[in-house]
Gaussian input, Z-matrix of N, CA and C with variables (Angstrom, degrees):
# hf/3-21g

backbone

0 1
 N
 C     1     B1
 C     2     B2     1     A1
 N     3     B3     2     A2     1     D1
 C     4     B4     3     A3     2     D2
 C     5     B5     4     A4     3     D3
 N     6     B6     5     A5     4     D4
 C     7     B7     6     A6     5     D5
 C     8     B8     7     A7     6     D6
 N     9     B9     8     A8     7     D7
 C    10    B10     9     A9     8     D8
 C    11    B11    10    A10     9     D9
 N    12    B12    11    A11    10    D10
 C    13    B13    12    A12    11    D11
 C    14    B14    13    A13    12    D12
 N    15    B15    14    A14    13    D13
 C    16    B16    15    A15    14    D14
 C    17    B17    16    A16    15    D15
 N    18    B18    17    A17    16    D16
 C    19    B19    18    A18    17    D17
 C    20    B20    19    A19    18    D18
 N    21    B21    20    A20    19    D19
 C    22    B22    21    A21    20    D20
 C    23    B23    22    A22    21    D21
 N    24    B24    23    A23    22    D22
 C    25    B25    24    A24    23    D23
 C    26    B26    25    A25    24    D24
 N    27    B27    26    A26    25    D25
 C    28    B28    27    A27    26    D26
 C    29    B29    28    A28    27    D27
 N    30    B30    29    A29    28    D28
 C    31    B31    30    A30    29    D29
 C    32    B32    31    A31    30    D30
 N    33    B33    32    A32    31    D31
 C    34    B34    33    A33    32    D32
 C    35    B35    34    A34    33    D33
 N    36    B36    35    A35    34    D34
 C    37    B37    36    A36    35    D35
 C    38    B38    37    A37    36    D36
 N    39    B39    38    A38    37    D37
 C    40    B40    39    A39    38    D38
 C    41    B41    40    A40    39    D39
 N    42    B42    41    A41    40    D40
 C    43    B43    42    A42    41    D41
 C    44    B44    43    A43    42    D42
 N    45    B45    44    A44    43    D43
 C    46    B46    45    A45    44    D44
 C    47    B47    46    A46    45    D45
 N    48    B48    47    A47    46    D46
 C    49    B49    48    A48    47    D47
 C    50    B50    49    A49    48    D48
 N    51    B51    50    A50    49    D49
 C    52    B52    51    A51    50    D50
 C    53    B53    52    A52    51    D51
 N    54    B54    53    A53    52    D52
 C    55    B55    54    A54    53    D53
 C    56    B56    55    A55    54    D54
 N    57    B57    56    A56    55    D55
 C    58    B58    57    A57    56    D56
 C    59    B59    58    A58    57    D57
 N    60    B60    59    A59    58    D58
 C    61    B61    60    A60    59    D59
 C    62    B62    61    A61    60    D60
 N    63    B63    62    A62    61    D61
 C    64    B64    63    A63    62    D62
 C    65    B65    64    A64    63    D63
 N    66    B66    65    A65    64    D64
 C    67    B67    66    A66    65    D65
 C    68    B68    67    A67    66    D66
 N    69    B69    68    A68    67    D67
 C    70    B70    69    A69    68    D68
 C    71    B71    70    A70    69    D69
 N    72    B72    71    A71    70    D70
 C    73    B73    72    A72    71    D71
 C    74    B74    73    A73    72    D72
 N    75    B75    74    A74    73    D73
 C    76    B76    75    A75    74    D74
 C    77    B77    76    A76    75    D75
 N    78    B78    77    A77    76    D76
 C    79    B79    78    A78    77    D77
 C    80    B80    79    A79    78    D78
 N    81    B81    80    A80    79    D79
 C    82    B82    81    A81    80    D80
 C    83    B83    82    A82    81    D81
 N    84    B84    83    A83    82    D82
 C    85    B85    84    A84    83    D83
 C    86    B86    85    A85    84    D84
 N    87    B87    86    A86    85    D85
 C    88    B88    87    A87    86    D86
 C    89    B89    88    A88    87    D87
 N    90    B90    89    A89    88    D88
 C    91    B91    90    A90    89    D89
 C    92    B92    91    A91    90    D90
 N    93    B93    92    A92    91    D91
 C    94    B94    93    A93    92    D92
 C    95    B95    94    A94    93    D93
 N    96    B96    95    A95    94    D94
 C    97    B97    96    A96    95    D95
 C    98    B98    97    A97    96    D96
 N    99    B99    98    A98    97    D97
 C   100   B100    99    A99    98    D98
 C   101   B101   100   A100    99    D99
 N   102   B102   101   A101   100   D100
 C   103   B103   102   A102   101   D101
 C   104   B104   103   A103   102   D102
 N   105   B105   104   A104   103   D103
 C   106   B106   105   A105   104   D104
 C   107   B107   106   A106   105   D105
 N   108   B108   107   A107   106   D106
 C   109   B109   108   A108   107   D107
 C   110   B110   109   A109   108   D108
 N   111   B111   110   A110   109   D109
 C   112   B112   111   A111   110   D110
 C   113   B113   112   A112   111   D111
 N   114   B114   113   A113   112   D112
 C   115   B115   114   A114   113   D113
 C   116   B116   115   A115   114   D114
 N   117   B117   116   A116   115   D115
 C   118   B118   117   A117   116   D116
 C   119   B119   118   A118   117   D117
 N   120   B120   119   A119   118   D118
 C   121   B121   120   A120   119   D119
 C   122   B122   121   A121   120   D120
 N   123   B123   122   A122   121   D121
 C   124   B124   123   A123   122   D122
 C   125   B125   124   A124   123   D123
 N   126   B126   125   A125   124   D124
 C   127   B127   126   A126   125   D125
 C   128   B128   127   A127   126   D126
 N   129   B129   128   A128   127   D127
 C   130   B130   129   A129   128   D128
 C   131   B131   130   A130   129   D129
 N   132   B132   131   A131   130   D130
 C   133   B133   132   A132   131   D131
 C   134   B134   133   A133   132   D132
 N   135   B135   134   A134   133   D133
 C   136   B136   135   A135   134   D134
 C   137   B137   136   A136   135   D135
 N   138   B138   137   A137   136   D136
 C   139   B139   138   A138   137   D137
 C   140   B140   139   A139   138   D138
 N   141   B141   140   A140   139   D139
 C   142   B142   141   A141   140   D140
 C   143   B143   142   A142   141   D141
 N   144   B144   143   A143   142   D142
 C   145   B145   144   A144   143   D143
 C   146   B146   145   A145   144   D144
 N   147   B147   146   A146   145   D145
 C   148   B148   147   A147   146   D146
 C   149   B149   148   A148   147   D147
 N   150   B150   149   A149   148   D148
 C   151   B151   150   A150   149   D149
 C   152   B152   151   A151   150   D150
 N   153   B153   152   A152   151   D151
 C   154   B154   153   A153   152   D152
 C   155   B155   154   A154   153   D153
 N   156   B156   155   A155   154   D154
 C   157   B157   156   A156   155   D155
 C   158   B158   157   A157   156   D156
 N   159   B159   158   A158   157   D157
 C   160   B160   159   A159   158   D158
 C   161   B161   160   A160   159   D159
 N   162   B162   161   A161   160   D160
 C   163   B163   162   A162   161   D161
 C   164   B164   163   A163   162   D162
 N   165   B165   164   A164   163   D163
 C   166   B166   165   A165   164   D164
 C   167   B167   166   A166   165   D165
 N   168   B168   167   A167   166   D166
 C   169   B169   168   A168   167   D167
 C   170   B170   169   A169   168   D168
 N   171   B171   170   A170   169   D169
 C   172   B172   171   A171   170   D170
 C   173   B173   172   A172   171   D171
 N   174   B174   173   A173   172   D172
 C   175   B175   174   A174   173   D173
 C   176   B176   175   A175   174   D174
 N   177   B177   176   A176   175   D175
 C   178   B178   177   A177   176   D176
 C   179   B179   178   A178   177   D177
 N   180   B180   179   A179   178   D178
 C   181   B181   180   A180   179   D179
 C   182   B182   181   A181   180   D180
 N   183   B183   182   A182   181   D181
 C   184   B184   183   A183   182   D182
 C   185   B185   184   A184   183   D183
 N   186   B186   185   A185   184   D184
 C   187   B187   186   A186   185   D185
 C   188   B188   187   A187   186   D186
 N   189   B189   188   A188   187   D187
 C   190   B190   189   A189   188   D188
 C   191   B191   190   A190   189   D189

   B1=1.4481
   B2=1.5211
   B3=1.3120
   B4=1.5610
   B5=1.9112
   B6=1.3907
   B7=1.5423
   B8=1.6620
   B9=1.3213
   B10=1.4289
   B11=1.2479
   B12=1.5201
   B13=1.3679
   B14=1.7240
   B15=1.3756
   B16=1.7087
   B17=0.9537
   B18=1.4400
   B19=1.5166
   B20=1.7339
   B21=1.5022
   B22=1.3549
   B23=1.7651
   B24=1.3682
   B25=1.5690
   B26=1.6184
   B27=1.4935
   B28=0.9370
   B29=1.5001
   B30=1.1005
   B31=2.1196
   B32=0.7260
   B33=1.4384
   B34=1.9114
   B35=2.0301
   B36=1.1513
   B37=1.9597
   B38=2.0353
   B39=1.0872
   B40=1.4732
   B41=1.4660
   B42=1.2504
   B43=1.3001
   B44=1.0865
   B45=1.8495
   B46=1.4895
   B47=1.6588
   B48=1.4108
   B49=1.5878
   B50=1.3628
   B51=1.4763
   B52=1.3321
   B53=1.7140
   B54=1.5331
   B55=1.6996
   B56=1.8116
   B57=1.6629
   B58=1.5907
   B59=1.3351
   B60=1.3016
   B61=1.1567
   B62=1.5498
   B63=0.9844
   B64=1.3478
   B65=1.8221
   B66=0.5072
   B67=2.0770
   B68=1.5360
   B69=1.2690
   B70=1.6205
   B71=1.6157
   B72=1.3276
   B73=1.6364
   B74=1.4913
   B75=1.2207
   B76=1.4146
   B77=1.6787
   B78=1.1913
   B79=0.8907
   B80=1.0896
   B81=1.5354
   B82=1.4453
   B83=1.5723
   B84=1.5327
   B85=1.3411
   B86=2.0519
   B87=1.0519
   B88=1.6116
   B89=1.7895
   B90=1.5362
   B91=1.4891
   B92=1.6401
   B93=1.1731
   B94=1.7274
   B95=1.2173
   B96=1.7410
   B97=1.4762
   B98=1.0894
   B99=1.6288
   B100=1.4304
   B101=1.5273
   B102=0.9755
   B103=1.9937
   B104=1.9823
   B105=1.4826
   B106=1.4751
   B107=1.3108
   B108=1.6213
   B109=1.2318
   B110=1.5580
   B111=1.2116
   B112=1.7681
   B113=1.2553
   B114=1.0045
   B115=1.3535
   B116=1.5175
   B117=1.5862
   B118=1.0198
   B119=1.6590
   B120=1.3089
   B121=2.2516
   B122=1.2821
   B123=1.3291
   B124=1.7851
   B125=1.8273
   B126=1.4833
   B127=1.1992
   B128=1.9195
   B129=1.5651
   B130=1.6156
   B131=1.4789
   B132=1.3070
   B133=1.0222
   B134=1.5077
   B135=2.0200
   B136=1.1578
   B137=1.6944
   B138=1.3641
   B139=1.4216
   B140=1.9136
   B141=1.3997
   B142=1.1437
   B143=1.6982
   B144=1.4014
   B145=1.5042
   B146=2.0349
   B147=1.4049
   B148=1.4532
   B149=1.5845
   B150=1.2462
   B151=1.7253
   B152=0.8152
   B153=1.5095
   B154=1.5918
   B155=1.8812
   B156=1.4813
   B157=1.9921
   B158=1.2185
   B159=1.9075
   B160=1.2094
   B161=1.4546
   B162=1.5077
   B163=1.6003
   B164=1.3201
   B165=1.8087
   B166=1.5430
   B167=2.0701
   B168=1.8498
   B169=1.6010
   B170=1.3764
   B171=1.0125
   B172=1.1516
   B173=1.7165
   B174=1.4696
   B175=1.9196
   B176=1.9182
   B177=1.2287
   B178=1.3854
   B179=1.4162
   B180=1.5187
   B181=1.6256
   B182=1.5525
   B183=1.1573
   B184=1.2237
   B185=1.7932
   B186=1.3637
   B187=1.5084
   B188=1.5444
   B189=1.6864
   B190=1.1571
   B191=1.5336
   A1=109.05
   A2=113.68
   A3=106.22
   A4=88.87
   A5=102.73
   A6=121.34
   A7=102.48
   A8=113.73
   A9=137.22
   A10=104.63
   A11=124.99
   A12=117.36
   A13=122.84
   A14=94.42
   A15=103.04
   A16=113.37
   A17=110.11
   A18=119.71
   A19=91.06
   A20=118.13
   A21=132.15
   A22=112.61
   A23=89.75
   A24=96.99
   A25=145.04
   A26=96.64
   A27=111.50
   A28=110.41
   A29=101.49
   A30=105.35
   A31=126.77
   A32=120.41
   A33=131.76
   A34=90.59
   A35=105.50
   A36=80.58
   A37=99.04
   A38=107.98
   A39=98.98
   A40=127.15
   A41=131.41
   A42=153.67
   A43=137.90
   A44=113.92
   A45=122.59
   A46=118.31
   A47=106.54
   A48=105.25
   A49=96.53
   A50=106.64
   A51=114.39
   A52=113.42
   A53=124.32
   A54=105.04
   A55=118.00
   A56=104.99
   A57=107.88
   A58=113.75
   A59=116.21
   A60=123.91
   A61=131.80
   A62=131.14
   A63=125.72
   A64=91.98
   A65=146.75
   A66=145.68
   A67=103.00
   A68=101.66
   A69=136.51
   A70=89.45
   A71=125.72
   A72=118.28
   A73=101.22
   A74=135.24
   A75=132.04
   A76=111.66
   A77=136.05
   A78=142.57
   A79=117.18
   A80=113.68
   A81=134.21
   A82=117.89
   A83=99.07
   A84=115.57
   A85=128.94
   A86=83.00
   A87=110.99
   A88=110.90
   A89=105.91
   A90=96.35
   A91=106.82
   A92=95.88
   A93=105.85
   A94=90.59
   A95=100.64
   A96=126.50
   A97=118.05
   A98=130.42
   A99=132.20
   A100=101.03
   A101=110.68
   A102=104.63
   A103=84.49
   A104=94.66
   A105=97.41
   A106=106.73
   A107=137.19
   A108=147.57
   A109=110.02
   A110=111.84
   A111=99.11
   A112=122.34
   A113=133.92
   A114=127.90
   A115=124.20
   A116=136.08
   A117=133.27
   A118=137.22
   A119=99.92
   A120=84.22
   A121=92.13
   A122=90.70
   A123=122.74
   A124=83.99
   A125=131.21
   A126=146.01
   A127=88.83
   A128=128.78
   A129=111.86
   A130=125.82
   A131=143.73
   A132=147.01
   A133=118.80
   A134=84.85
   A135=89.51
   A136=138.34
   A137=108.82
   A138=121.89
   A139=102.18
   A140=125.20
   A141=111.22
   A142=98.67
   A143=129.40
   A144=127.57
   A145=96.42
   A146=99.89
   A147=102.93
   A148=106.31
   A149=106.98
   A150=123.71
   A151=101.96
   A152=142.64
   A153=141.32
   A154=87.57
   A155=88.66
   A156=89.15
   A157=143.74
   A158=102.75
   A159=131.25
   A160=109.00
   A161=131.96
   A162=135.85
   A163=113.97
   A164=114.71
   A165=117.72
   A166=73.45
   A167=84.52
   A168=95.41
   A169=104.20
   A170=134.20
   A171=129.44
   A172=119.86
   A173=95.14
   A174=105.68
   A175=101.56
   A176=111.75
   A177=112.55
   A178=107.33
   A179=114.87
   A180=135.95
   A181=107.18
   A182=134.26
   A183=140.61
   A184=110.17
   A185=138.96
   A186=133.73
   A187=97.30
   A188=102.42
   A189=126.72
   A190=92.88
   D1=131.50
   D2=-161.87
   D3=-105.36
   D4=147.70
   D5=-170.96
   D6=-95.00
   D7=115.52
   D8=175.12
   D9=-73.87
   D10=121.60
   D11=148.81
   D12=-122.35
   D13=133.57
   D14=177.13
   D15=-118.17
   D16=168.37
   D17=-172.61
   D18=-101.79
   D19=-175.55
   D20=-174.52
   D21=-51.91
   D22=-61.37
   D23=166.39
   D24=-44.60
   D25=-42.68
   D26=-167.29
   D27=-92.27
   D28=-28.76
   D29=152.24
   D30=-61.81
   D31=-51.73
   D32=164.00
   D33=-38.11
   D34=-65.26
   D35=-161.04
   D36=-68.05
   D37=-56.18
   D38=-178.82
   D39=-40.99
   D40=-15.14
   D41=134.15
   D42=-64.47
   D43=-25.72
   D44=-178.73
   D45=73.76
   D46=19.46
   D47=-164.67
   D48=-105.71
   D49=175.57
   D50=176.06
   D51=-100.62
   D52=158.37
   D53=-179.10
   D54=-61.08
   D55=-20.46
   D56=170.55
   D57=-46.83
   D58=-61.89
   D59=170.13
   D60=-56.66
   D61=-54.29
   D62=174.44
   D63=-69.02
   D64=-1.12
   D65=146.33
   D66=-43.49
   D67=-75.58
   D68=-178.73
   D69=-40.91
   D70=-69.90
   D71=-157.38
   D72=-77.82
   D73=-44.46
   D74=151.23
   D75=-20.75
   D76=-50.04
   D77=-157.45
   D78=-89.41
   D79=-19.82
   D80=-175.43
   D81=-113.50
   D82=21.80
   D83=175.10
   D84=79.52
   D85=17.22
   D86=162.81
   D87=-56.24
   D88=131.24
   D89=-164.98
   D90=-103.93
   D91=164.08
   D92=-166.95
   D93=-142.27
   D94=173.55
   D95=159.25
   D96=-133.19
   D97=138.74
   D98=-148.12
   D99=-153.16
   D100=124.37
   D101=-177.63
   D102=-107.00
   D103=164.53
   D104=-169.13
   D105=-69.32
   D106=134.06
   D107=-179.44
   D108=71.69
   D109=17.86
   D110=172.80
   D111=-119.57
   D112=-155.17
   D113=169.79
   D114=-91.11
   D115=156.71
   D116=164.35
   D117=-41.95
   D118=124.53
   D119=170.47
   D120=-141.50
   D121=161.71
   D122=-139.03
   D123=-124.08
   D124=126.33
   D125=-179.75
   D126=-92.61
   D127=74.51
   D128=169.92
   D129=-25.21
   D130=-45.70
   D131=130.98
   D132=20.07
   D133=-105.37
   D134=174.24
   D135=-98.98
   D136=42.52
   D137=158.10
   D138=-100.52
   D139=-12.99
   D140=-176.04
   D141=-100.24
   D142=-23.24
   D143=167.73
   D144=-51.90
   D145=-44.87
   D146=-157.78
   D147=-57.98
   D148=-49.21
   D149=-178.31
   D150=-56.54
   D151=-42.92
   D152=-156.63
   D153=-74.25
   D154=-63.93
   D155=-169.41
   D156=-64.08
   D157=-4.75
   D158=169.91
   D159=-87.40
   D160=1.67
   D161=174.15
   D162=87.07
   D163=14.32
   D164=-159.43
   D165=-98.22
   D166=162.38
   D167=179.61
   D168=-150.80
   D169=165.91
   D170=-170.11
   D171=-138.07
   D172=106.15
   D173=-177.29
   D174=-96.59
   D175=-81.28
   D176=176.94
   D177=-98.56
   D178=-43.79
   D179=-167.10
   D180=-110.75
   D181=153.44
   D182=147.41
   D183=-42.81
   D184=136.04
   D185=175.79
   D186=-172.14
   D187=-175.42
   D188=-162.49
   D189=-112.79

């Protein structure tokens, strides 16, 4: 299984979310990768294991 990495943006569309929201799941313990002073990346993978196990589901949008 080959490991996806995105930046903020580019999850927001591969997800369909808005940046409010992926804020919100960040906040709620959503996992990232961060080298010191750079920006965030998002393993697709495992932010979608995470969504599943956090009770989020997905019809049009990511939700509860």
């Amino acid at each position: 299984m080959t490991s996806i990495l995105l930046n903020g943006k580019q999850l927001c569309e591969q997800l369909n979310i808005s940046t409010t929201l992926l804020y919100k799941f960040r906040k709620a313990g959503m996992p990232y990768h961060q080298l010191p002073h750079g920006r965030a990346y998002y393993n697709l993978n495992e932010i979608k294991e995470w969504l599943t196990s956090a009770g989020y589901h997905q019809e049009k949008t990511w939700s509860k």
